[in-house]
PASEBA-1860 file (N, C-alpha, C; in nm, 3 decimals):
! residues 190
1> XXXXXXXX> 4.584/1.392/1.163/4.698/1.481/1.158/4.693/1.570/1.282 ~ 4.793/1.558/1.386/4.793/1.645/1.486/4.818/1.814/1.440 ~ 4.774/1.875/1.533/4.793/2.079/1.500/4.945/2.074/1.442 ~ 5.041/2.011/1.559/5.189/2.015/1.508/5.261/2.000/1.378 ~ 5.187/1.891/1.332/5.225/1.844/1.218/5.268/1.976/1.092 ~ 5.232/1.957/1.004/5.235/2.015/0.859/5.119/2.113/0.861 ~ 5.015/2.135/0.987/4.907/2.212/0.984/4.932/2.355/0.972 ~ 4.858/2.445/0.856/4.907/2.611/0.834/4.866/2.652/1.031
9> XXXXXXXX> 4.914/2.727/1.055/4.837/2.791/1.182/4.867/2.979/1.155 ~ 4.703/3.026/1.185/4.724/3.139/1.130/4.707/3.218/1.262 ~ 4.787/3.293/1.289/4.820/3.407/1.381/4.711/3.538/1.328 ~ 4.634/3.560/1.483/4.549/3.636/1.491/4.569/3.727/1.615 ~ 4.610/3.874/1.527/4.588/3.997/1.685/4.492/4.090/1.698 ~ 4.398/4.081/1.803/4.301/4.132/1.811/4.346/4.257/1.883 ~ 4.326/4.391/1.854/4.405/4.490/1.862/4.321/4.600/1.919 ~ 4.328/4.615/2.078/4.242/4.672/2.193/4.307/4.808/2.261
17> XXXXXXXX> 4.345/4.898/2.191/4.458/4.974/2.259/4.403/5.063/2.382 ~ 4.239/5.070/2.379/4.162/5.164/2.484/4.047/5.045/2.534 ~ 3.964/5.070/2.445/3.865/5.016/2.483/3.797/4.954/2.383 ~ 3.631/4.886/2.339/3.582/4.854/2.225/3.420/4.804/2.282 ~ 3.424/4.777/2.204/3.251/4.722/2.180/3.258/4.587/2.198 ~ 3.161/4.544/2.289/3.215/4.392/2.292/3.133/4.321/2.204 ~ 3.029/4.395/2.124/2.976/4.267/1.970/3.087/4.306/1.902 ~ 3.177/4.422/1.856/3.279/4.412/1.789/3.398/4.332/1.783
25> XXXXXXXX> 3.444/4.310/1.915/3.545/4.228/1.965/3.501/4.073/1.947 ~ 3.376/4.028/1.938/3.339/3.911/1.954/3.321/3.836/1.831 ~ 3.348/3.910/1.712/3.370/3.853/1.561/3.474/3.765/1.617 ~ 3.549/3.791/1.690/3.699/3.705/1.697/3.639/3.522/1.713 ~ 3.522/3.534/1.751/3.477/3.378/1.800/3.464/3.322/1.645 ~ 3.473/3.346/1.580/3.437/3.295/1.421/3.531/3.207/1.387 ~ 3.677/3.291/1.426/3.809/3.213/1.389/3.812/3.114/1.495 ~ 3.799/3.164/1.597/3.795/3.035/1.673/3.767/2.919/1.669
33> XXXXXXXX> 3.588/2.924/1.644/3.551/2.806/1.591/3.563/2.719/1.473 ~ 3.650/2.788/1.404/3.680/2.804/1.252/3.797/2.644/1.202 ~ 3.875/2.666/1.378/4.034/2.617/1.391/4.011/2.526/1.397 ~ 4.105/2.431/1.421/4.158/2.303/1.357/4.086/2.199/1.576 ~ 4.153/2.320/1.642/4.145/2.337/1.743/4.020/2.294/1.829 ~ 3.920/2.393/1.833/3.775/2.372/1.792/3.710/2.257/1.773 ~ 3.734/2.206/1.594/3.717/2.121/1.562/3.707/1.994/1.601 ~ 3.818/1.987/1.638/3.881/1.887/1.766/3.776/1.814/1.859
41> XXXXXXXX> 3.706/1.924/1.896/3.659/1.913/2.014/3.528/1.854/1.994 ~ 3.479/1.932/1.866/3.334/1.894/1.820/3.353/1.794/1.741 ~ 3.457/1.684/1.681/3.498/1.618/1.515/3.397/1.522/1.547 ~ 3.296/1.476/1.593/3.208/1.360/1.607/3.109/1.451/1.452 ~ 3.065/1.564/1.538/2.973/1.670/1.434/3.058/1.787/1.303 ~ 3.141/1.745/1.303/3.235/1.771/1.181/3.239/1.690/1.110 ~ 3.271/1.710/0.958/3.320/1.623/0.879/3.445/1.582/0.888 ~ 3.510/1.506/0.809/3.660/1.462/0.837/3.775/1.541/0.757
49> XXXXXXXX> 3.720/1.576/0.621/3.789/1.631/0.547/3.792/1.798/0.624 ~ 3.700/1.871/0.665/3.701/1.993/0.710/3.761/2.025/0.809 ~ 3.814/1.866/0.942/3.919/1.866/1.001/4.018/1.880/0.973 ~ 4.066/1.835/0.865/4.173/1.776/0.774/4.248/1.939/0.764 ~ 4.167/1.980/0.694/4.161/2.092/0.626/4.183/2.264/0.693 ~ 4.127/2.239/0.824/4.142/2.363/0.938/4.263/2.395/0.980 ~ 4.320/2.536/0.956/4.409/2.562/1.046/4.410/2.576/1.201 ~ 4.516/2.564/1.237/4.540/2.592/1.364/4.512/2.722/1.361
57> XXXXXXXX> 4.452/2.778/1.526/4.474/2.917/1.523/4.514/2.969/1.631 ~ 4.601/3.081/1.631/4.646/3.164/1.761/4.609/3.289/1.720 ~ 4.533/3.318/1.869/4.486/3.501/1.868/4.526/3.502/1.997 ~ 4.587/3.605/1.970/4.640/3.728/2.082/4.541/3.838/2.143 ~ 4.569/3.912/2.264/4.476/4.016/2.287/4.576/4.162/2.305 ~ 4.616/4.256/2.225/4.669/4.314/2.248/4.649/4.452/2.248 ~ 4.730/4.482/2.347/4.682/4.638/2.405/4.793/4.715/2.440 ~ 4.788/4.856/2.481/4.887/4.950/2.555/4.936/4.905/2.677
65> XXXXXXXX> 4.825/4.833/2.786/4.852/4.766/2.889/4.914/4.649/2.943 ~ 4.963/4.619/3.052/5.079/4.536/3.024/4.968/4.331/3.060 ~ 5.020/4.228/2.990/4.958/4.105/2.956/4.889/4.074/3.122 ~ 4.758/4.016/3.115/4.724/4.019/3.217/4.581/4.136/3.298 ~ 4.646/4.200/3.238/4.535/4.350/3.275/4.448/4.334/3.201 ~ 4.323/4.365/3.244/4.217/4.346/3.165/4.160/4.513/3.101 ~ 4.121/4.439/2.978/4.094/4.568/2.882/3.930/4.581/2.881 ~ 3.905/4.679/2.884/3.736/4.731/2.904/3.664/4.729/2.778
73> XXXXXXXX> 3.559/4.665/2.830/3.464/4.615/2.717/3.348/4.706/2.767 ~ 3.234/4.729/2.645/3.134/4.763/2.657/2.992/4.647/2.747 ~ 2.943/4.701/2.817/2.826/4.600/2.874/2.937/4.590/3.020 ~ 2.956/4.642/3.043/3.077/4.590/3.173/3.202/4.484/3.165 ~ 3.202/4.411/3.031/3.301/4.305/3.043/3.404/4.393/3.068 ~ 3.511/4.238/3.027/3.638/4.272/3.029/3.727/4.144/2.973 ~ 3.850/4.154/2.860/3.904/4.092/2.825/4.086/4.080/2.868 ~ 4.144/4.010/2.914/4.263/3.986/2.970/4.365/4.018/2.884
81> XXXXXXXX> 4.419/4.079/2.843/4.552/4.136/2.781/4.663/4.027/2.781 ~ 4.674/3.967/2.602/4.770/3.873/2.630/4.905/3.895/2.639 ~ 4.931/4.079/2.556/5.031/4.093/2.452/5.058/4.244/2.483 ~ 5.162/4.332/2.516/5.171/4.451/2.479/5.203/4.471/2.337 ~ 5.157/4.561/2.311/5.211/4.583/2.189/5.314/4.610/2.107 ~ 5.422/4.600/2.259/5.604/4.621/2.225/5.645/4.438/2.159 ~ 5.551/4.328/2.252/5.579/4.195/2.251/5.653/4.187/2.104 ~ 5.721/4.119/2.084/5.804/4.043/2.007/5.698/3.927/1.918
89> XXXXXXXX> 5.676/3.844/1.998/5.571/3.748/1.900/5.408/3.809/1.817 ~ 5.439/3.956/1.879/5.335/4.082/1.808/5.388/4.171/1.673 ~ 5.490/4.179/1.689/5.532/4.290/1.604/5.516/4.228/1.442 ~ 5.528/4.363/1.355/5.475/4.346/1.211/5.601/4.221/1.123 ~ 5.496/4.135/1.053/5.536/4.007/1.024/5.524/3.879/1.129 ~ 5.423/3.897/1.219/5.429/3.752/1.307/5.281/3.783/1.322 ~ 5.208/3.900/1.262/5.100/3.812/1.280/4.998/3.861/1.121 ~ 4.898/3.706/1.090/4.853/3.741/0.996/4.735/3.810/0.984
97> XXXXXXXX> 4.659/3.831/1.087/4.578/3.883/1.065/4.571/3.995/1.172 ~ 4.508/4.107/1.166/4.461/4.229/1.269/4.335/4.278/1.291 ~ 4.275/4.220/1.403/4.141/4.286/1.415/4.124/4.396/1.545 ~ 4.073/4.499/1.439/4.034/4.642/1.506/3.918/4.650/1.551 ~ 3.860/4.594/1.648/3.757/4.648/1.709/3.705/4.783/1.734 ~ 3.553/4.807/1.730/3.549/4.966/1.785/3.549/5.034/1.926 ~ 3.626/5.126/1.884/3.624/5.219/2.034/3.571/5.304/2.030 ~ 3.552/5.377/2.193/3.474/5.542/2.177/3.536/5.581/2.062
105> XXXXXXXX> 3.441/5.659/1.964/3.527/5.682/1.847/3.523/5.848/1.877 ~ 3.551/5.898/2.005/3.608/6.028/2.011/3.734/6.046/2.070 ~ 3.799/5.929/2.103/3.905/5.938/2.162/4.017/5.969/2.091 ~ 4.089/6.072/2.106/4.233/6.139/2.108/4.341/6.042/2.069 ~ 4.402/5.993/1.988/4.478/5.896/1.945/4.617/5.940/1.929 ~ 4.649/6.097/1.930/4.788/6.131/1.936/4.836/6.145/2.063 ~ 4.861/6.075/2.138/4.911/6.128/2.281/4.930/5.983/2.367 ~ 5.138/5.982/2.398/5.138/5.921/2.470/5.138/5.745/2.409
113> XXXXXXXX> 5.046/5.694/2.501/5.079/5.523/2.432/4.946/5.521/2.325 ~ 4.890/5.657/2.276/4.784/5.608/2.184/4.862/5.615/2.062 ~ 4.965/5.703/2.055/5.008/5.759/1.951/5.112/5.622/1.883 ~ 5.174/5.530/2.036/5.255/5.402/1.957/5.123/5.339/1.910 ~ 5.034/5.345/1.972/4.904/5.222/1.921/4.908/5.242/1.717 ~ 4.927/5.375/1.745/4.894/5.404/1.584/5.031/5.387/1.491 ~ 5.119/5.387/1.578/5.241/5.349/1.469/5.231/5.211/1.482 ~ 5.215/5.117/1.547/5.227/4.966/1.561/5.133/4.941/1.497
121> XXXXXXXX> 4.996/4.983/1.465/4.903/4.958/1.352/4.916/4.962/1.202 ~ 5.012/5.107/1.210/5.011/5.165/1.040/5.147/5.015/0.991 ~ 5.249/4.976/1.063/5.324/4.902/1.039/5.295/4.744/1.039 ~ 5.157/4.727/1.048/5.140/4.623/1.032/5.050/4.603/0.914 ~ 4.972/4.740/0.851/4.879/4.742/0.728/5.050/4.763/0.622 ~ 5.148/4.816/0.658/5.235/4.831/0.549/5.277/4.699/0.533 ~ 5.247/4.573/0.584/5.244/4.447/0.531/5.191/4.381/0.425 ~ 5.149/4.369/0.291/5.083/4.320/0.222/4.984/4.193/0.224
129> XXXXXXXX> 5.107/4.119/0.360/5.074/3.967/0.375/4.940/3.977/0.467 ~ 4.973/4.112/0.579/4.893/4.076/0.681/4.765/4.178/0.655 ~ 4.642/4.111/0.634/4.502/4.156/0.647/4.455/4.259/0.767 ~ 4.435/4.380/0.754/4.343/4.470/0.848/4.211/4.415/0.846 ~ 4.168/4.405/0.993/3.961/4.376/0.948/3.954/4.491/1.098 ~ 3.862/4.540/1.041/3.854/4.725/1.085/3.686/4.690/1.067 ~ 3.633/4.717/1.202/3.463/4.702/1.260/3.445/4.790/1.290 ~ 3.336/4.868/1.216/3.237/4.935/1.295/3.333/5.072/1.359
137> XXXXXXXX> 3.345/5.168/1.472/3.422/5.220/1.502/3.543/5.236/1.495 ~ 3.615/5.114/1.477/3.738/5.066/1.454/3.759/5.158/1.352 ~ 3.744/5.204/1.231/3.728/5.243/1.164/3.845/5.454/1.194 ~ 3.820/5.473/1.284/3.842/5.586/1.359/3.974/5.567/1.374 ~ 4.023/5.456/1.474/4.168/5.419/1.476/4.279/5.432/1.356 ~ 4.160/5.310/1.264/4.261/5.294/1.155/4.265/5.442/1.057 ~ 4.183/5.516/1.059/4.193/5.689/0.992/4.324/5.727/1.056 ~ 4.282/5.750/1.226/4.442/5.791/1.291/4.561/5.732/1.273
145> XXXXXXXX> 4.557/5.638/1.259/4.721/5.529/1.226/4.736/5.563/1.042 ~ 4.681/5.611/0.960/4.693/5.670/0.820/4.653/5.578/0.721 ~ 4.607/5.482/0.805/4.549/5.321/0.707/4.464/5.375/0.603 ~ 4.382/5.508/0.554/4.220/5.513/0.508/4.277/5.550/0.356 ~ 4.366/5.648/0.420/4.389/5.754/0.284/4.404/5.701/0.134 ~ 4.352/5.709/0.006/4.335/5.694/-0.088/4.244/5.518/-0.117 ~ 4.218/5.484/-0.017/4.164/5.376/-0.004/3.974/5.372/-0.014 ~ 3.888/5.293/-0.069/3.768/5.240/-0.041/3.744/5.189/0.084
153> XXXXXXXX> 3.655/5.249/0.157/3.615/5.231/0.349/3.479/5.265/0.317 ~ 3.464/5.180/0.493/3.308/5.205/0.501/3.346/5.199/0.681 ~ 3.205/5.265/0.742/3.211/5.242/0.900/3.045/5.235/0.918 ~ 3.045/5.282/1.023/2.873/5.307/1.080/2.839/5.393/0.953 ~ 2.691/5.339/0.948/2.613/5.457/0.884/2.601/5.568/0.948 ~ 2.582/5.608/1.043/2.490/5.695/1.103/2.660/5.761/1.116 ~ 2.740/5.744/1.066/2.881/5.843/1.133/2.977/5.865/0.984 ~ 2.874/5.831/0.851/2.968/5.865/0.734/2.989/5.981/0.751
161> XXXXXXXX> 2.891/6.098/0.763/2.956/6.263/0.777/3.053/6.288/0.838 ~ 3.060/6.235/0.925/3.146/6.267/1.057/3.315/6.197/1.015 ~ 3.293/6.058/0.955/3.401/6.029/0.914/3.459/6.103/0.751 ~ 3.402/6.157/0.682/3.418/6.196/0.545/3.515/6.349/0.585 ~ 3.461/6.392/0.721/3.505/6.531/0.730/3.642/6.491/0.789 ~ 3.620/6.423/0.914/3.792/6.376/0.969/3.920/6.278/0.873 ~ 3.840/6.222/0.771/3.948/6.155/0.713/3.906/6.188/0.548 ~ 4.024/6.233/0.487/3.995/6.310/0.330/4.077/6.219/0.232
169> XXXXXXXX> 4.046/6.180/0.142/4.094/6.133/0.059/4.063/5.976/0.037 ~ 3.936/5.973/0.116/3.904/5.843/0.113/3.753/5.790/0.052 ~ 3.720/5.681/-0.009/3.638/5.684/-0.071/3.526/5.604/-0.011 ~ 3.413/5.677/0.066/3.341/5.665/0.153/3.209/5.545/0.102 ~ 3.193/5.444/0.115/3.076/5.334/0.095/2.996/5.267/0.184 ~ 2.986/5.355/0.321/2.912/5.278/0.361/2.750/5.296/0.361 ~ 2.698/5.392/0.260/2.596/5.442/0.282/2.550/5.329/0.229 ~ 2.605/5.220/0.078/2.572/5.146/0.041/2.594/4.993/0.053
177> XXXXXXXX> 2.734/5.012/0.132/2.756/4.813/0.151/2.810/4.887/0.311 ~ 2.808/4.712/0.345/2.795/4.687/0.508/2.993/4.653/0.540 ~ 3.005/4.623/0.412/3.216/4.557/0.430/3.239/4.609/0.295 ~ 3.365/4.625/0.275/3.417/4.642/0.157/3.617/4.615/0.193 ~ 3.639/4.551/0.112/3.805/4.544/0.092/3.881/4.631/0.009 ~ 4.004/4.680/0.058/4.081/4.740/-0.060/4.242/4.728/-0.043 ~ 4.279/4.605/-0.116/4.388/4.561/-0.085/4.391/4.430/0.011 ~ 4.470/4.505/0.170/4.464/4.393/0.229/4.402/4.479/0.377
185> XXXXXX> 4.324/4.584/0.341/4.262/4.632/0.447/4.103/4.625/0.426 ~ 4.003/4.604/0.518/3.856/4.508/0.531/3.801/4.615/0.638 ~ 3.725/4.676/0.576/3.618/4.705/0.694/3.480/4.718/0.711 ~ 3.446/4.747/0.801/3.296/4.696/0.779/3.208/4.806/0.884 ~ 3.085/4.807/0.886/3.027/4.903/0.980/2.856/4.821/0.979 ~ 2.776/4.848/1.092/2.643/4.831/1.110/2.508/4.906/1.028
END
């Protein structure tokens, strides 16, 4: 069965509006290898049915900056900007999944193009369909975009105080689990 065919293909935006951690950003290789795509490549060392069975996948890299520009990673990288975050094949309902990588988690999020970062976020958790996965720092963003409030979260250990005081009404777990879900928002911390 070619990708084209009848294959689900699940839309993935990896969501970089400053900067991030590049072990955070690099969960994204999971889906990758995950795809139908992938698979492809390796199907000698695949099974047949798990080919069968893989979606296609598209991930995006999207940021404040315009497609092309590269977005700053921790360790010196850098990742190429596929997508502003105005894009059309971005906006809420085209994509299913959202991954929040972590950023300096002192950065200022009301001001300017941080402040669309956080409305283009909160409008894509007001999706039911589409999954938040919120890492580690990430965690900070999604507080500022209003994702946390009355919800079960977790982030870094070493930053529950720090997050309990900036975001209220939320029910703090990471002292004890590493991920937790609530709804269709996922996050997780080290």
């Amino acid at each position: 069965m070619a990708a084209t065919d009848s294959r689900k293909t699940v839309r993935i935006g990896v969501f970089i509006p400053a900067d991030c951690q590049l072990l955070d950003m690099a969960c994204i290789d999971i889906f990758g290898t995950m795809s139908y795509e992938y698979f492809s490549l390796v199907k000698g060392l695949v099974p047949a049915p798990m080919l069968n069975l893989a979606p296609s996948v598209q991930i995006s890299y999207i940021s404040t900056i315009q497609p092309g520009e590269l977005i700053p990673l921790t360790a010196s990288a850098r990742v190429s900007c596929t997508h502003h975050l105005s894009h059309p094949a971005v906006q809420p309902g085209q994509l299913d999944i959202v991954l929040v990588p972590g950023p300096d988690p002192t950065i200022d999020w009301t001001d300017g193009d941080k402040k669309a970062a956080l409305e283009w976020l909160a409008a894509h958790a007001a999706r039911p369909e589409t999954d938040i996965l919120c890492v580690c720092t990430g965690i900070y963003l999604c507080g500022a975009a209003g994702l946390l409030k009355g919800k079960k979260a977790c982030g870094p250990r070493a930053l529950q105080g720090d997050l309990a005081k900036k975001f209220e009404g939320v029910e703090w777990v990471g002292e004890e689990l590493r991920w937790v879900r609530d709804g269709n928002f996922w996050s997780s911390g080290e």
